[in-house]
N, C-alpha and C positions, 0 to 999 in steps of 0.2 A: 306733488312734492318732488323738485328735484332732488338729485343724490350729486354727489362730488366721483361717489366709485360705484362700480358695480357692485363692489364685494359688500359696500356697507348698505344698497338698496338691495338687497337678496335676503343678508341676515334680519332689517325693518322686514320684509315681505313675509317669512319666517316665521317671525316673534309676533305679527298682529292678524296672525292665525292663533294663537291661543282666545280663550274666552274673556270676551273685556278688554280685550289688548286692541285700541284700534293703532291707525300708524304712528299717533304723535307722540303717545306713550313708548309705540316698542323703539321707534327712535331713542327716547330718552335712557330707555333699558341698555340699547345696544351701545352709547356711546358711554353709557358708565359702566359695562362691561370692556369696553378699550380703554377703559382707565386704570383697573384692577390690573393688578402683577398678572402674569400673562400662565401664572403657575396654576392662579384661582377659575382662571376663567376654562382651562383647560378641564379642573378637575369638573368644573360642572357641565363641561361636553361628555367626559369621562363617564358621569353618575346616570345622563341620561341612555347615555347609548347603552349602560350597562341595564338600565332599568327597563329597555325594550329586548336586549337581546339574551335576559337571564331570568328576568319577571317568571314566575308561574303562577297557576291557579293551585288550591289546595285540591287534591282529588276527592276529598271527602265533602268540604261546605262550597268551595270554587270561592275562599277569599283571594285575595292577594297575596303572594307568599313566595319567600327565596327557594325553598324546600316542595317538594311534592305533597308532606302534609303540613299545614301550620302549626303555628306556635300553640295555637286556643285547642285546636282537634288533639293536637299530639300531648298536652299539659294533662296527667293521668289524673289529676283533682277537679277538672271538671265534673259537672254533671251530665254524661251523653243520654240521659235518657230524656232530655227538654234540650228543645231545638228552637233556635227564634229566626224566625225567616225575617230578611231583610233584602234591600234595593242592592246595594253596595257596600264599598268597604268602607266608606263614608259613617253608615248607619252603623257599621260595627265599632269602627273605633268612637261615636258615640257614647255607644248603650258602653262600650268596657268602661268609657271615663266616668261612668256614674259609679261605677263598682258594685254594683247592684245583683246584677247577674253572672249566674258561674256556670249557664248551661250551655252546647255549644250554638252554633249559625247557620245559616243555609242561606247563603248568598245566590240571588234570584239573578243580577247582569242588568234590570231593568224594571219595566212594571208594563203591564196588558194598555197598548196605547193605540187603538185604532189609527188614527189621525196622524201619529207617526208609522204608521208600518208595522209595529211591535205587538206581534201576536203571542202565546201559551210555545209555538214552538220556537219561539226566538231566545226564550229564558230556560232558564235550571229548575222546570217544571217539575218535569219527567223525573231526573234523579230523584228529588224529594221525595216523590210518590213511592219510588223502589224502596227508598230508606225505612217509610214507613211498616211499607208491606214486609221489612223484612223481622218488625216484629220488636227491638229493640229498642224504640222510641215510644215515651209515653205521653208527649206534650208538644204541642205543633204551636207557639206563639205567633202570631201575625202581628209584625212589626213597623208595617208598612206606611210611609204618609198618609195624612190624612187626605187625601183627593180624590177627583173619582176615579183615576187611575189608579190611584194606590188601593183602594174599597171595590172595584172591579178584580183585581190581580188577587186580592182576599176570596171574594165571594168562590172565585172561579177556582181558586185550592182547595177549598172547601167543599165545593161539590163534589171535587174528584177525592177529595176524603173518605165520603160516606159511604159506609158499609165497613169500612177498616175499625179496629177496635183504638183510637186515639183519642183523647184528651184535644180540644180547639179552642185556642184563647185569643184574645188582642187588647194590646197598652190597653188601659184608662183613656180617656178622653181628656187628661190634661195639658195633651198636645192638643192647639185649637187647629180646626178645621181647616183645608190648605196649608196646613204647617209642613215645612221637610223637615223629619229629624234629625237632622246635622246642626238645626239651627237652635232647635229646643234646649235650653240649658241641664246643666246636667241634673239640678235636684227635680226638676218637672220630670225629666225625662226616667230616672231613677225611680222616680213617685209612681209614674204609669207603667213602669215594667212589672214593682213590686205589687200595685193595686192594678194587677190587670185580669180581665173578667171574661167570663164563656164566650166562645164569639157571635153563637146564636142569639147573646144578650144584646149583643150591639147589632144584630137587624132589624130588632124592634123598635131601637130608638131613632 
């Protein structure tokens, strides 16, 4: 693909670095961004820079968050004593849209993937564990896709559970098998939070 400028083959090279973006799309992105008032285009250099350079993690679940604690951890109506462990902030703002659930998250960064690299100490393993032991928590939900990454990254929280006094549950099974839950809709996905079952139940099936 040639370019006319350097400047407009740099911001294409850029933009088809995002997922899905190959060059013909981010072309098409970058040139209707030189369209837009030059106010709009600025504020959305503005949003991202701000979103790399102000971004935090929650220090208690490690969601996403402007603040040190979030909005879900620090909202005093929760239930803290059920905790649903999830991939990312993907799966939280999920499960919130069903409205279903009011207890808080424990945001994992990932799921146990061999094949990619991604081992128990590459994730928010270890916090979880301490939260548990510290006595406070009485319901560990395992929220995790159904894959065998996601059923690995379960099993393997779950061993280092035992011996601790907790409650271990996970969704229903009305997410089907290889599902992400980002993608499940909200009453399915609602369905399996409220009907969801021991987790020793779902090693038998």
């Amino acid at each position: 693909m040639d370019f006319s400028s350097k400047l407009l083959e740099q911001a294409v090279l850029e933009m088809s670095q995002l997922p899905g973006i190959g060059k013909r799309t981010a072309l098409r992105l970058v040139l209707h961004l030189l369209k837009q008032p030059e106010m709009q285009t600025l504020q959305l250099t503005d949003a991202l820079s701000n979103l790399r350079t102000q971004i935090k993690l929650c220090k208690n679940c490690h969601n996403i968050s402007d603040t040190d604690l979030c909005e879900i951890c620090a909202n005093p109506t929760r239930v803290k004593e059920i905790v649903c462990v999830v991939e990312d902030i993907r799966d939280v703002m999920a499960i919130e849209n069903t409205g279903q659930y009011r207890g808080l998250y424990h945001v994992l960064g990932g799921k146990i993937s061999p094949m990619d690299g991604i081992g128990p100490s590459q994730l928010k393993i270890k916090s979880l564990i301490d939260k548990v032991r510290e006595g406070e928590i009485e319901e560990i939900i395992f929220a995790l896709s159904s894959t065998l990454e996601g059923d690995t990254t379960n099993f393997y929280i779950f061993k280092q559970l035992e011996g601790l006094e907790i409650k271990t549950s996970t969704i229903a099974r009305g997410i089907s098998v290889g599902d992400e839950l980002e993608y499940a809709d909200e009453v399915t996905l609602g369905r399996s939070i409220a009907n969801r079952v021991p987790f020793e139940s779902s090693l038998k099936s």
